[in-house]
Steps between C-alpha positions, in 0.01 A plus 500: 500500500391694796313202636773223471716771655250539810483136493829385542590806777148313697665162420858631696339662781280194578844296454680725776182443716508151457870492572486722799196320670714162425815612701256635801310147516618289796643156360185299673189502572281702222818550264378250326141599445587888451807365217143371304314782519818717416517298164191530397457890543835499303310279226210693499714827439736297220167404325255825586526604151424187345198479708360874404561426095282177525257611740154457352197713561218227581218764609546625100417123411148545648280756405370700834125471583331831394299611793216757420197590752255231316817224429582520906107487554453239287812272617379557876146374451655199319752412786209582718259197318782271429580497905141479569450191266799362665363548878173321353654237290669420903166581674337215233800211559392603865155436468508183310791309709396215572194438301663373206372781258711739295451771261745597211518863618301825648494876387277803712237694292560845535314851493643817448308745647460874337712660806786242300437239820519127386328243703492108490137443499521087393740236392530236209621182567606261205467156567714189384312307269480163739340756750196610282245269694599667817452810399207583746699377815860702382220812513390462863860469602628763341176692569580438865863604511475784255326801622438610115233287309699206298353412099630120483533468140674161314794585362501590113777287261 
């Protein structure tokens, strides 16, 4: 009962507040405006309650990431190669505008080094099938633009 009882003695003093801002507003200019926002502060202290009970906790909906020295390690390097591939998938569309040629998509080759280093030491770029007979002249152009060495392959189906 305590809380209905804080509620309703909330509910009266934002009614005299209301009241007592009314009677000090001037009969023009913002009265208007300031009558709206006056109403719905008194709503949103009528209906406060109602709000709390059906509140929902989304972040419980989701399970939150677990994060361990190796997990964070691990979901770096793969932001890390999934920009990169990105940044050479552009890099390609670059280097064969206007030539008519097209690949299906590119990925780096990496190294990981002992020191935990990883490099891009190539690139493999998948081919659409109607490109296979081009194959050699997608290579020098992406050889060109790329400063990694690019494996034109046809694309597997």
């Amino acid at each position: 009962m305590n809380g209905l009882q804080e509620w309703a003695i909330g509910l009266c003093a934002a009614a005299i507040a209301c009241t007592a801002l009314l009677l000090l507003l001037p009969s023009r200019g913002s009265a208007p405006m300031m009558k709206t926002l006056l109403s719905v502060f008194f709503c949103c202290c009528l209906l406060g309650p109602i709000g709390a009970i059906v509140t929902t906790d989304w972040g419980a909906l989701v399970a939150p990431p677990t994060f361990s020295a190796e997990n964070a390690e691990e979901i770096f390097y793969n932001t890390l190669r999934s920009q990169a591939d990105t940044a050479l998938g552009q890099l390609a569309e670059e280097a064969l505008a206007g030539t008519g040629y097209r690949i299906e998509k590119i990925e780096g080759t990496w190294t990981e080094s002992e020191d935990g280093r990883i490099y891009m030491n190539g690139a493999t770029a998948w081919l659409d099938v109607e490109q296979t007979a081009n194959a050699a002249e997608i290579g020098v152009c992406l050889n060109r633009a790329i400063d990694v060495p690019v494996r034109v392959v046809p694309k597997l189906e």
